[in-house]
N, C-alpha and C positions, 0 to 999 in steps of 0.2 A: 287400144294398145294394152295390151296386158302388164303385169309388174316385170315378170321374167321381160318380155319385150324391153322393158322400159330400161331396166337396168343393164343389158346386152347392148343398150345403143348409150350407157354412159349417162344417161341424166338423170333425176329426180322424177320420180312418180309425183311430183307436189311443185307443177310451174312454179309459185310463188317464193320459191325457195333458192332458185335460180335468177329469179327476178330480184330478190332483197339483197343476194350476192352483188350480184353484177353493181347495184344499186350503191354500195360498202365500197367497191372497189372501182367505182367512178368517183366517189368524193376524194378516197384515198388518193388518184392519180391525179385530181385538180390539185391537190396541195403539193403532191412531188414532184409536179412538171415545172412546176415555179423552183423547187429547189435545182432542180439538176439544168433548170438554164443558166443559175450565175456561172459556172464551169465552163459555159461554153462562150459565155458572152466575156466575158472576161478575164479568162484563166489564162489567155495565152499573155494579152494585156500587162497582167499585174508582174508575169512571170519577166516579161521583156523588161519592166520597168523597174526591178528590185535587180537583176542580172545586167541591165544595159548590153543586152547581146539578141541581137534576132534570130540567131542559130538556134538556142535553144527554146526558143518562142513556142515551138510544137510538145515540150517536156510534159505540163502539166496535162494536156488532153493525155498526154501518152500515160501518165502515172494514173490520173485517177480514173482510166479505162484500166488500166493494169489493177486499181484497185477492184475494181469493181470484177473483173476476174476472180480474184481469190473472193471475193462475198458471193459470186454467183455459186462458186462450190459451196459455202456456208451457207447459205440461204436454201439450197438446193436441200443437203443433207440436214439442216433443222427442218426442211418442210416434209423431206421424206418421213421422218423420226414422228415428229409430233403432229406437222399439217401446216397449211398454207397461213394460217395465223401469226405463231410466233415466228416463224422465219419473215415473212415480209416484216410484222414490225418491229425486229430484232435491225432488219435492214438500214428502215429507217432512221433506226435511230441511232445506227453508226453513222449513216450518213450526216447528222444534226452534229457530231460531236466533230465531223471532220470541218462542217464549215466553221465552228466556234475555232479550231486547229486555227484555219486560214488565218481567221480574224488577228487572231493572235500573234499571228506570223506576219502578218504586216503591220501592227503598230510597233513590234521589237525589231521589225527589219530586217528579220533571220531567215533566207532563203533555205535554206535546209528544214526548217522548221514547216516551212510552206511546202514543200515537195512533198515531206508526210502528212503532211494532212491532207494536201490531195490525195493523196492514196488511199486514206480514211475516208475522204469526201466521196470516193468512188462505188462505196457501199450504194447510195443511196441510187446511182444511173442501175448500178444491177439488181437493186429491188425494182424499180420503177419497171422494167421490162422483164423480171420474173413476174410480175403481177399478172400481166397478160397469159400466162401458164392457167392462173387461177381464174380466170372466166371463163376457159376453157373447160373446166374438169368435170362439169354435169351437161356438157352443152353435146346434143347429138351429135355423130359428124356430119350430117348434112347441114348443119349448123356454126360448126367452130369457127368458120371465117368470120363469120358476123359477130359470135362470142368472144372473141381476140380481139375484133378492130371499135365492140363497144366500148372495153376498158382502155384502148389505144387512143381514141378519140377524145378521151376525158382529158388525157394530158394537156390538150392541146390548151384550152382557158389557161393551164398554171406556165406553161412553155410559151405564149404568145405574151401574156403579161408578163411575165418575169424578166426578158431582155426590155423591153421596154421600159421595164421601170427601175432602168442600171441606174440612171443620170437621178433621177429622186433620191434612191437608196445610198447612191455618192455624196447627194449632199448629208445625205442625214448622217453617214458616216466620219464627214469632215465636220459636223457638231459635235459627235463625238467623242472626235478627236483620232476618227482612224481615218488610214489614206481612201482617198477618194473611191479606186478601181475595185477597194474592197467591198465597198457596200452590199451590194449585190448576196455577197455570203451571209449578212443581217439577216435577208429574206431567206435563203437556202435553210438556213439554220431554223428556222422556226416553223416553215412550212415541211420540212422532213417530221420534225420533232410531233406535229398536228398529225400529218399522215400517218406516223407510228399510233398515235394514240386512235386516231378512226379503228384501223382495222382491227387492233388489240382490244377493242371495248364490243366492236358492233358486226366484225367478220364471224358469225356464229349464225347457222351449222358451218362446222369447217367445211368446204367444196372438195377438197383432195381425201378427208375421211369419209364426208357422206358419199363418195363413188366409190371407195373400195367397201364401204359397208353395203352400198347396193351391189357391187360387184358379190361382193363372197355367200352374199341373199341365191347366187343361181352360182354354180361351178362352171358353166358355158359362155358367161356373162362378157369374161376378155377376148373370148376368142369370135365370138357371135361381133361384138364390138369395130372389133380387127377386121370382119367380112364386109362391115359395113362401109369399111371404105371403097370406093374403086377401083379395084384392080386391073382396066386394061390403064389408071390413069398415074400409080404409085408404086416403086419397087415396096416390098414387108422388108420388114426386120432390120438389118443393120444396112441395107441397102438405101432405105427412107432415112438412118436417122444421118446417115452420111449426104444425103439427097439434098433434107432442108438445112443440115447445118453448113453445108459448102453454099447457097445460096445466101443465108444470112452473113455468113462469114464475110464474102466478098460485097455483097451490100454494104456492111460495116466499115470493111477499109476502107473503099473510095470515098465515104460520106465523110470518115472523120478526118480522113486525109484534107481534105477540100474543105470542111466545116473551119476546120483547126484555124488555117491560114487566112480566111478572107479577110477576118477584123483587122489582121495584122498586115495586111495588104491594105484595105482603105484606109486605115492608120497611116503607111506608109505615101499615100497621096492626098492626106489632109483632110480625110475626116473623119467626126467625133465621137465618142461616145454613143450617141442620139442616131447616127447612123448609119454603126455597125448596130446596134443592137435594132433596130428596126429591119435591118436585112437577116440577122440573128430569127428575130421573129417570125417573118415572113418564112424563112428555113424550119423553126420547129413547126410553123401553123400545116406548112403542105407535110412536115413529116406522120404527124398524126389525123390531120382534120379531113382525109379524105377514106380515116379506115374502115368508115360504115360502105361504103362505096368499092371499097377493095377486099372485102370482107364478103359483099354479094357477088364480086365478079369470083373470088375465089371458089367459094357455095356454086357458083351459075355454069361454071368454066373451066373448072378446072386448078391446078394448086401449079400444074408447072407451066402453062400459059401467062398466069400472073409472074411468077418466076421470070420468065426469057423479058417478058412485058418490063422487068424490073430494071434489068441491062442493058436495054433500049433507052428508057429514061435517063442512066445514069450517064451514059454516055453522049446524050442532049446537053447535060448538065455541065458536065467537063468541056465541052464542042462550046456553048455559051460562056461561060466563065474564062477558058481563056482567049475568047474574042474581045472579050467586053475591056471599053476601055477602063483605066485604074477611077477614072472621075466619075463615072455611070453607075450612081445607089441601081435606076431603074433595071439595068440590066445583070448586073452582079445580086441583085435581090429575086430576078427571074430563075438566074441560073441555081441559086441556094434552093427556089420551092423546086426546079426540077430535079434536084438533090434530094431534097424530103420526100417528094413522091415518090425517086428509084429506090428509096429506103425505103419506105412503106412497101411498096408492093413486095418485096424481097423478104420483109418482115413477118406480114402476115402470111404469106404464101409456106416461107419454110419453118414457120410456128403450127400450121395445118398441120403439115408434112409428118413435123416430128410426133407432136400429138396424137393422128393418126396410128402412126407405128410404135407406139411406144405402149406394154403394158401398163393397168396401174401399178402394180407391183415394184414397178422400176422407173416409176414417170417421172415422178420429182430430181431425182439425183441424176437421171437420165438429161433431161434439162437445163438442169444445173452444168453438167458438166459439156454442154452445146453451148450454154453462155459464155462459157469461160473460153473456150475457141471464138466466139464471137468478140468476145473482151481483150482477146490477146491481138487479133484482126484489130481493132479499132485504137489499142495501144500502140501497134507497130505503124499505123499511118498517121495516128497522130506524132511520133518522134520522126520518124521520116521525113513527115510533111514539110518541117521546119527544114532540116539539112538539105533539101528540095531544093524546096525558096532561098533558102541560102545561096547554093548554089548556081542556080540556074534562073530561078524566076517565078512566081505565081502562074503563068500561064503555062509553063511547061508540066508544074504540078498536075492544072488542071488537067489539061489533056492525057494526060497521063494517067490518070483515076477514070477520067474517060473510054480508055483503050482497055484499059485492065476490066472493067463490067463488063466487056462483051465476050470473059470467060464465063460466064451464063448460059451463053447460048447453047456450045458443042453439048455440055451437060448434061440441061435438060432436053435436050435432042437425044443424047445415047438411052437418057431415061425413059422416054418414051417409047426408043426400039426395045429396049429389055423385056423378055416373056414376065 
């Protein structure tokens, strides 16, 4: 392969440089996936138990996705500016300052004080999955699925340990002297704070500079790039980026919609800490741990096959969930990895998509602003989700987020007819 070749297809003429990457931003993702599970394991929890109301139980998913909306544009536009560096660990370490927020907000008791710093806390869910942007940026595209779902994969050790060791971090919280539900944000806060300092010391070459510096090495380089995708299998241009971002979008809702409420459902039929976050777990394990596997069906197969493949899953998910009775960890814990999987596949498929079509010239902010559509999706099911349950029940939720994934389908069907 020549250099011109090499740079036209997006990677490093120097494997090893893409390997040290990816290498930087697998330790970064083991330490953030632990942060952004206390949110999930617990956020609805703390909120229910400072409010004494289950209506608003779905608020804090909804806020610190909403946060993490407004950081994917920031994270997006420092990485366009400067590189995928100081924006992720600019991220993170907003996210580190919103869990110390929480903390703080529940030993004074101040519910308001807790809603903002979830907002703050949600910096850290929109680095953690800007990240995956950055494995992609030297990676050929016959390659990006498997470049995506390495660094997606890493989460998974920080995401499986971290709801599991709610009930530890509770006690150590009630030594303390903070409430128990809080603990959790002890771990968030310090493994964000870790993750910022990895990638700011040891993400070097930037990935998002070293591909426009190979880019601008040939002037044919984006567009040779852009060929290389396949075209009887992807709309170009704003046609892809509408493509993967209505795939990830709708993965997001139903996930967080359904995620949101579970805890707050076995809560409601008597059990504890130990497991919901167990089923919590089991949820973040299938959302990351099968992305080396959906990464080569993407590569093997196709990007909108895994797509339709995503809305099938998810609709398993919601079909289980609201069969399962309220006492059944085994089956409410089945239906959350069928959640994580329809996420995954929905994930990786329309992070291909956008990557694919998107120059480098415009990638970053391009990105950035497909998060924030994804952030704004995963906010409106998490408030939702609550007024749901309220209303009507957990199992109407579920099926409900069920029906809605199999707007996947017609989609990636019209995309496939399009010349």
């Amino acid at each position: 392969m020549t250099r011109t070749t090499t740079a036209a297809a997006g990677i490093s003429p120097r494997p090893e440089v893409q390997r040290r990457i990816l290498t930087v931003l697998v330790a970064g993702q083991i330490l953030s996936g632990a942060g952004l599970a206390a949110g999930v394991t617990v956020g609805a929890l703390l909120a229910q138990d400072m409010l004494g109301y289950t209506g608003l139980a779905g608020l804090p998913s909804a806020l610190f996705t909403a946060g993490s909306a407004l950081a994917a544009v920031a994270v997006g536009r420092v990485s366009q500016a400067r590189g995928r560096r100081p924006g992720l660990a600019a991220g993170y370490l907003t996210g580190a300052v919103g869990s110390a927020g929480v903390l703080a907000a529940a030993v004074l008791g101040r519910p308001v004080l807790l809603f903002v710093a979830l907002f703050v806390y949600g910096a850290g869910t929109a680095t953690n999955l800007q990240a995956r942007y950055a494995g992609a940026d030297l990676a050929a595209p016959a390659h990006r699925g498997r470049a995506v779902s390495t660094v997606l994969v890493a989460t998974t050790v920080g995401g499986v340990a971290g709801p599991n060791l709610a009930a530890p971090t509770g006690h150590l919280a009630e030594a303390l002297g903070i409430p128990h539900l809080a603990g959790p944000f002890i771990l968030a806060g310090l493994a964000y704070a870790l993750a910022a300092l990895v990638l700011a010391v040891w993400l070097r070459p930037d990935p998002l500079l070293l591909a426009r510096t190979l880019a601008e090495e040939e002037e044919a380089a984006a567009a040779a790039g852009a060929a290389a995708a396949d075209p009887a299998d992807l709309p170009e241009g704003r046609g892809g980026v509408a493509l993967g971002g209505l795939v990830m979008v709708l993965s997001q809702l139903v996930m967080v919609a359904i995620m949101t409420m579970t805890p707050v459902h076995m809560h409601g039929h008597g059990h504890g800490t130990a497991a919901s976050g167990l089923v919590i777990a089991v949820h973040i394990g299938a959302m990351y741990l099968p992305s080396p596997l959906t990464g080569r069906l993407v590569d093997r197969h196709g990007r909108l096959k895994v797509a339709a493949a995503s809305g099938l899953t998810l609709l398993a998910s919601g079909t289980v969930a609201a069969l399962a009775p309220g006492d059944s960890v085994p089956l409410l814990a089945l239906a959350l990895a069928l959640l994580g999987l329809g996420w995954n596949f929905g994930l990786v498929a329309g992070t291909a998509i956008i990557t694919d079509t998107v120059p480098l010239a415009t990638r970053a902010r391009t990105q950035g602003l497909v998060d924030v559509a994804v952030a704004v999706a995963g906010a409106t099911g998490g408030m939702a989700s609550g007024i749901v349950v309220a209303a009507t029940g957990y199992p109407v939720l579920a099926l409900a987020g069920g029906v809605l994934s199999l707007a996947l389908l017609p989609v990636v069907a019209a995309a496939r007819r399009r010349p």
